[in-house]
C-alpha positions as CSV (number, residue, x, y, z in Angstrom):
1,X,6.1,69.0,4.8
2,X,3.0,67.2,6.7
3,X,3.2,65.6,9.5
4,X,2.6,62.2,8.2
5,X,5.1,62.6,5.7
6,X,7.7,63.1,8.3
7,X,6.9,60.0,10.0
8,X,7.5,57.9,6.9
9,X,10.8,60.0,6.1
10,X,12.0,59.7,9.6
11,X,11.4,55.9,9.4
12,X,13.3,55.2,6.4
13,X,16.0,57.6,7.4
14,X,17.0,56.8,11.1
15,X,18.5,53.7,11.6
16,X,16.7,51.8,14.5
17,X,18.6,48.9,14.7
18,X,15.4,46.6,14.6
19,X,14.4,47.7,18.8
20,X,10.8,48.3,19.0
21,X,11.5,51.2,21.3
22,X,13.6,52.8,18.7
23,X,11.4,52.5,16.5
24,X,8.6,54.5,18.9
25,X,11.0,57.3,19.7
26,X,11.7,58.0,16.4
27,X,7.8,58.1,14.9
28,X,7.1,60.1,18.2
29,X,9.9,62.7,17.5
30,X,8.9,62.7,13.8
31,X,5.6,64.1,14.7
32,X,6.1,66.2,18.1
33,X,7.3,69.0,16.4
34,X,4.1,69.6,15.1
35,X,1.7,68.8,18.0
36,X,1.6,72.6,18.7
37,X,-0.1,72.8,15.5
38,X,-2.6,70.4,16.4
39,X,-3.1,72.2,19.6
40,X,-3.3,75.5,18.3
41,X,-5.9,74.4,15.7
42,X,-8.2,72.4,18.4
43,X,-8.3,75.2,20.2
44,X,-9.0,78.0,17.5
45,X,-11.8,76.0,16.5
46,X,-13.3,75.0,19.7
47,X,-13.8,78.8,19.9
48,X,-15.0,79.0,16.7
49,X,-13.2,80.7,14.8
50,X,-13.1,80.8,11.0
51,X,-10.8,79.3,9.2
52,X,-9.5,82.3,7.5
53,X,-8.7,83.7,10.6
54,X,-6.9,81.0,12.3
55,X,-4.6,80.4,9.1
56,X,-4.2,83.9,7.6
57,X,-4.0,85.9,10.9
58,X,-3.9,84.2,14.0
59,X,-1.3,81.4,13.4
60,X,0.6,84.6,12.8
61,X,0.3,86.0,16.3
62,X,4.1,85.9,17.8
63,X,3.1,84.1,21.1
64,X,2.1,81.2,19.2
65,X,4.9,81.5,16.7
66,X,6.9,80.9,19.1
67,X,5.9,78.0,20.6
68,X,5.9,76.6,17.1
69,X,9.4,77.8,16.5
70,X,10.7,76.2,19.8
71,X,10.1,73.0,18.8
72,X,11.5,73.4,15.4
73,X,14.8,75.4,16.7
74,X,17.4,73.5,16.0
75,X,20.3,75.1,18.6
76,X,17.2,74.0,21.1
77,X,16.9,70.4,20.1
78,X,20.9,70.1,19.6
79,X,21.0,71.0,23.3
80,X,18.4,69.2,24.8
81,X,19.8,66.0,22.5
82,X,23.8,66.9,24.5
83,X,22.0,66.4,27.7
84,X,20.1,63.5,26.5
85,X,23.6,61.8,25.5
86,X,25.3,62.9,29.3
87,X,22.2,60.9,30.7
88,X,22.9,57.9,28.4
89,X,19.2,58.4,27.3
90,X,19.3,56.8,23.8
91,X,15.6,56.6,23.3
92,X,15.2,60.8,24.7
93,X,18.6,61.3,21.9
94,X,16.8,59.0,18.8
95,X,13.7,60.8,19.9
96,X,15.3,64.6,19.6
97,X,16.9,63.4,16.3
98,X,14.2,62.4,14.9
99,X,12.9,66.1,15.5
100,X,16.3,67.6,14.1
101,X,15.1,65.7,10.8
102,X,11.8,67.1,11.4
103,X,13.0,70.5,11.7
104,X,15.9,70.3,8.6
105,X,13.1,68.3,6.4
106,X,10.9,71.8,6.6
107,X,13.4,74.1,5.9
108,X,13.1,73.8,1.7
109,X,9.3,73.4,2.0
110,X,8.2,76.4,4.0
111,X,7.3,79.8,2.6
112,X,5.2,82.3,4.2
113,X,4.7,80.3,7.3
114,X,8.6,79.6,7.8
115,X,10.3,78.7,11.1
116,X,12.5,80.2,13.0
117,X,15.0,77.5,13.1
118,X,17.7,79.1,15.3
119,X,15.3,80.7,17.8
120,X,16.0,81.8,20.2
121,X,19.3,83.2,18.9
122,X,18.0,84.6,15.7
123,X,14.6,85.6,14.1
124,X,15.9,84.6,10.6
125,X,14.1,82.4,8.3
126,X,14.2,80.9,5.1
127,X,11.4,81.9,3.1
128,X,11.9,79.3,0.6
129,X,10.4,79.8,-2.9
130,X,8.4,76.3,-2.4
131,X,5.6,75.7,-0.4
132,X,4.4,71.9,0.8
133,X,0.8,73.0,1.1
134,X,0.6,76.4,-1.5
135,X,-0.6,75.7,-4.8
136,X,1.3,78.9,-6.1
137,X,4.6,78.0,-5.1
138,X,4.8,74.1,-5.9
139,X,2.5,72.0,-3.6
140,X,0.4,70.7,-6.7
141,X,3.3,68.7,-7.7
């Protein structure tokens, strides 16, 4: 799923109660998830490297895997969402929700570039047979 796209999801989804803040944490966690990505890109092409390379080898390169998998492990955000609840944070909780939706919302639409959504505990993945952005598994329609 793009990262847009799980900002409108999470919007409709979440209930916010009509408080602006609520509303803030949950388009923020919506999209955090992915701001590695962002990162990661910015910085593969301010060295210049090709596009091929960034997306068919070096997006691949396990250090940066799993920075993108940390943010998209679920046992990670459940934990980090307890604590939030023992503070009586409820704008830290909406916003670690909101990247629980993030991270289920990607399970079904992830193929080859799957997540690792119980890292650290397991490596496992579901290598679903649809693809948001692959034109060979689905992403046309």
């Amino acid at each position: 799923m793009n990262t847009p796209a799980h900002g409108i999801l999470n919007l409709l989804v979440l209930p916010r109660r009509g408080e602006a803040d609520a509303v803030v944490s949950v388009a923020i966690g919506a999209v955090l998830p992915d701001l590695p990505m962002v990162v990661f890109y910015a910085w593969e092409r301010l060295r210049a490297v090709p596009e091929g390379t960034i997306w068919g080898t070096d997006y691949y390169h396990a250090g940066w895997q799993a920075v993108f998998d940390d943010v998209h492990s679920l046992p990670v955000l459940a934990l980090a969402w307890v604590l939030a609840r023992l503070r009586q944070s409820r704008w830290s909780a909406m916003l670690l929700v909101s990247m629980m939706l993030h991270a289920v919302a990607d399970l079904p639409l992830h193929r080859e570039d799957a997540h690792r959504h119980f890292f650290p505990f397991s490596d496992w993945q579901l290598v679903s047979p649809v693809s948001y952005w692959h034109p060979a598994y689905g992403a046309l329609w």
